[in-house]
N, C-alpha and C positions, 0 to 999 in steps of 0.2 A: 349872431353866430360869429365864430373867428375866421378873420380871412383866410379862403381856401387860396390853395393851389394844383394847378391844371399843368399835368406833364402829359407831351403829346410824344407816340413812339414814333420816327419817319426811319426810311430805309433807303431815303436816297438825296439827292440833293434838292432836287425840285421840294420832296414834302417837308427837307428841311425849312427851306425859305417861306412856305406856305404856313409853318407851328411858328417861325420867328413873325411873320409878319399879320397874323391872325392873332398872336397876343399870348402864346404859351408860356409858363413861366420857368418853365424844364425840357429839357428836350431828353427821350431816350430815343438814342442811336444804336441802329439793327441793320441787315440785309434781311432780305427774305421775309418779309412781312405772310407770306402766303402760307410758309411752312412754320409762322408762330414767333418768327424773328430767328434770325443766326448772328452771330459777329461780325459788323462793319468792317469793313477795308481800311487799312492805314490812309487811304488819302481822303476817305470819308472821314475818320475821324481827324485827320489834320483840318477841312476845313470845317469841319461842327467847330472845332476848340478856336475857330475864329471869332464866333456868331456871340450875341450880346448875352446870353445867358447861360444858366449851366449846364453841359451836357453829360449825361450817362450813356455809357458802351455796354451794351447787353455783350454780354462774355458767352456764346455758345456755339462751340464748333461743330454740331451736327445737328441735325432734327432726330425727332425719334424723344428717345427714353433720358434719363439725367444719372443714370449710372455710367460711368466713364472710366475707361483702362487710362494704366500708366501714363500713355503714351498722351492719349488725348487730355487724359491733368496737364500734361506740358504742355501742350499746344494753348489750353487754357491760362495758366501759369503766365506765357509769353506774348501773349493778348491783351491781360492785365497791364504788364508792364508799358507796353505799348500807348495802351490807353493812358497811363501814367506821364509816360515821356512826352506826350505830344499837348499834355497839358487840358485833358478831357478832367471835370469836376468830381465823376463819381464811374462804377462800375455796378451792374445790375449782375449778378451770380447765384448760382443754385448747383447740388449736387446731390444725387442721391444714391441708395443701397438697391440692391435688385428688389427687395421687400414692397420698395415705393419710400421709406422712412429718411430722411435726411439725413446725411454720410458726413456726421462730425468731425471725422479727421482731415477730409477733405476740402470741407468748409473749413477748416479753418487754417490751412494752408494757403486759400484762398484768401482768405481777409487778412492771413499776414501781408501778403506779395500788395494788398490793395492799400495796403498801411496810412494814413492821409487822406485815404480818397473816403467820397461820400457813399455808404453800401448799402442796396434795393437788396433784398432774396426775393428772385425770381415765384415766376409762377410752378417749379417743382412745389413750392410750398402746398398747392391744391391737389398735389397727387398723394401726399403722406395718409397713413390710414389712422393717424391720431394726432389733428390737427392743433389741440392745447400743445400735449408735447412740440410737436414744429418751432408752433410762439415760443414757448419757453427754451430751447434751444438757440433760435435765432436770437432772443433776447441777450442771451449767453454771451453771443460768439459776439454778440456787437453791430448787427445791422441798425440801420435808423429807420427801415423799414420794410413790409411785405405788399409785394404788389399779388393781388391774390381777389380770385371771383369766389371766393368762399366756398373752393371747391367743387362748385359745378361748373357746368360747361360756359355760361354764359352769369355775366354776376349778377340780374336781376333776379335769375335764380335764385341765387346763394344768398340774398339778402338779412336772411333769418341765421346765415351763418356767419355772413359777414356782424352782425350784431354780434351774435355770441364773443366773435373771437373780438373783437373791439371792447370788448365788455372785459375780457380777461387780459385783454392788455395794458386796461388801465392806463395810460402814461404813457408807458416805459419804452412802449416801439408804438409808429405811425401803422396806422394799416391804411392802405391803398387799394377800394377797387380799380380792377380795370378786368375789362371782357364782355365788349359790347356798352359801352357806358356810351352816352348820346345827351345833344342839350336836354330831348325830351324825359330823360330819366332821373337828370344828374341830382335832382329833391329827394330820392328817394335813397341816395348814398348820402346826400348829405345831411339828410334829416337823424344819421345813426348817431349818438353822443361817442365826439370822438375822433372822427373821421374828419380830415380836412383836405384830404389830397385826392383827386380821382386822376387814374391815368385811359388815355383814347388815343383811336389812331387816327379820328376824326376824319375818315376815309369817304372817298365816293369813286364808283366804280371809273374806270376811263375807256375809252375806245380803242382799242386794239386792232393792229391788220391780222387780217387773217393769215397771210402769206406767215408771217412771224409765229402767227398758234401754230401752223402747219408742220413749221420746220420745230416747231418746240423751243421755240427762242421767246414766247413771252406766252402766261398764261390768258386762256382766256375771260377768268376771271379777274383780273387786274384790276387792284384798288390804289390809290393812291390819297395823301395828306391832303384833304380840303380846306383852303385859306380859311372862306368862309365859316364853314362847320364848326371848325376851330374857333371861331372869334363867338359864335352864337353858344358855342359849349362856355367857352369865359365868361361872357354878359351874361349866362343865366346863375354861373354861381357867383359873381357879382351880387346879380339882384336878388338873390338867398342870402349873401351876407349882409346886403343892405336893410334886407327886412325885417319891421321890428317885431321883437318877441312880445308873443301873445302870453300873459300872465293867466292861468281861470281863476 
């Protein structure tokens, strides 16, 4: 197999030091892991663009839907550059039409503003209601790749559609599961022809005070970037790339 690589998403500093020191070979940088990631803060991404590898700034200034007013394209727009200026490697981005269908003009205002940087299309891609089209547009506009569960909620679902779409991309763009991907799975993304990057948030719940659930200052469901987890998600695609193929 060709060497994979493992990008972990963290949302804060702590899960960054835990995907740098667990052996990640990418990092995407987010807030809000709970609400599916938002856009890191300028002093988050100043210190990711420290750390020994490359990092990507998930671009999204609200939760909810990937259709966005004027206003919030700006807000997007100036996020970009941000992450640009402080010397982050790449930009994760998505946008879409009310339809659900991926919003060409918009996108690709976006990847001019990201010009140089390395471009993810986010997971809008699993909302489109005609998922070839998606590929071949993103293909278009120039991304190196779709982070995407193949459309279902969770990717060991979508596997069968992660195949298809890996099938038709032939080459041209990376497809990247992520959505629920774990050391115990990672055979089964990487076993698709094609496929060599799986992304994780390689998360384990943490202990919370209550007093803070109470007032609504931290969830009670709080996960955060496991060193560990991390390093067992590497060493198992590791040992998939080490192992030798079986000829029948």
């Amino acid at each position: 197999m060709m060497p994979s690589l493992l990008e972990i998403c963290v949302d804060d500093a702590e899960g960054l030091q835990a995907a740098v020191r667990g052996g990640a070979d990418r990092i995407e940088l987010c807030s809000a892991l709970d609400a599916g990631g938002l856009t890191p803060s300028a002093g988050l991404m100043h210190l990711a663009a420290r750390q020994p590898l490359p990092v990507h700034a998930l671009i999204r200034p609200r939760s909810g839907d990937f259709h966005y007013q004027a206003s919030e394209i700006d807000i997007i727009l100036d996020d970009i550059r941000v992450a640009k200026e402080v010397g982050l490697a790449g930009v994760v981005i998505g946008a879409a039409q009310t339809d659900g269908r991926l919003d060409p003009a918009v996108l690709e205002s976006l990847v001019d503003a990201a010009s140089g940087m390395d471009l993810t299309l986010h997971r809008a891609f699993d909302l489109a209601p005609d998922l070839t089209q998606a590929l071949d547009l993103a293909i278009a506009l120039g991304f190196k790749r779709i982070l995407t569960s193949g459309g279902a909620r969770h990717a060991v679902t979508g596997l069968a559609e992660l195949s298809r779409i890996a099938a038709a991309a032939a080459g041209r763009i990376s497809i990247m599961p992520g959505g629920g991907v774990r050391p115990e799975n990672a055979a089964a993304f990487l076993s698709i022809p094609g496929i060599v990057e799986l992304h994780a948030s390689c998360s384990q719940p943490v202990a919370v005070a209550a007093r803070l659930v109470e007032f609504g200052f931290e969830s009670r469901d709080r996960r955060r970037t496991d060193e560990e987890t991390v390093r067992q998600l590497k060493q198992e695609m590791q040992r998939l790339a080490d192992a030798p193929v079986r000829i029948s």
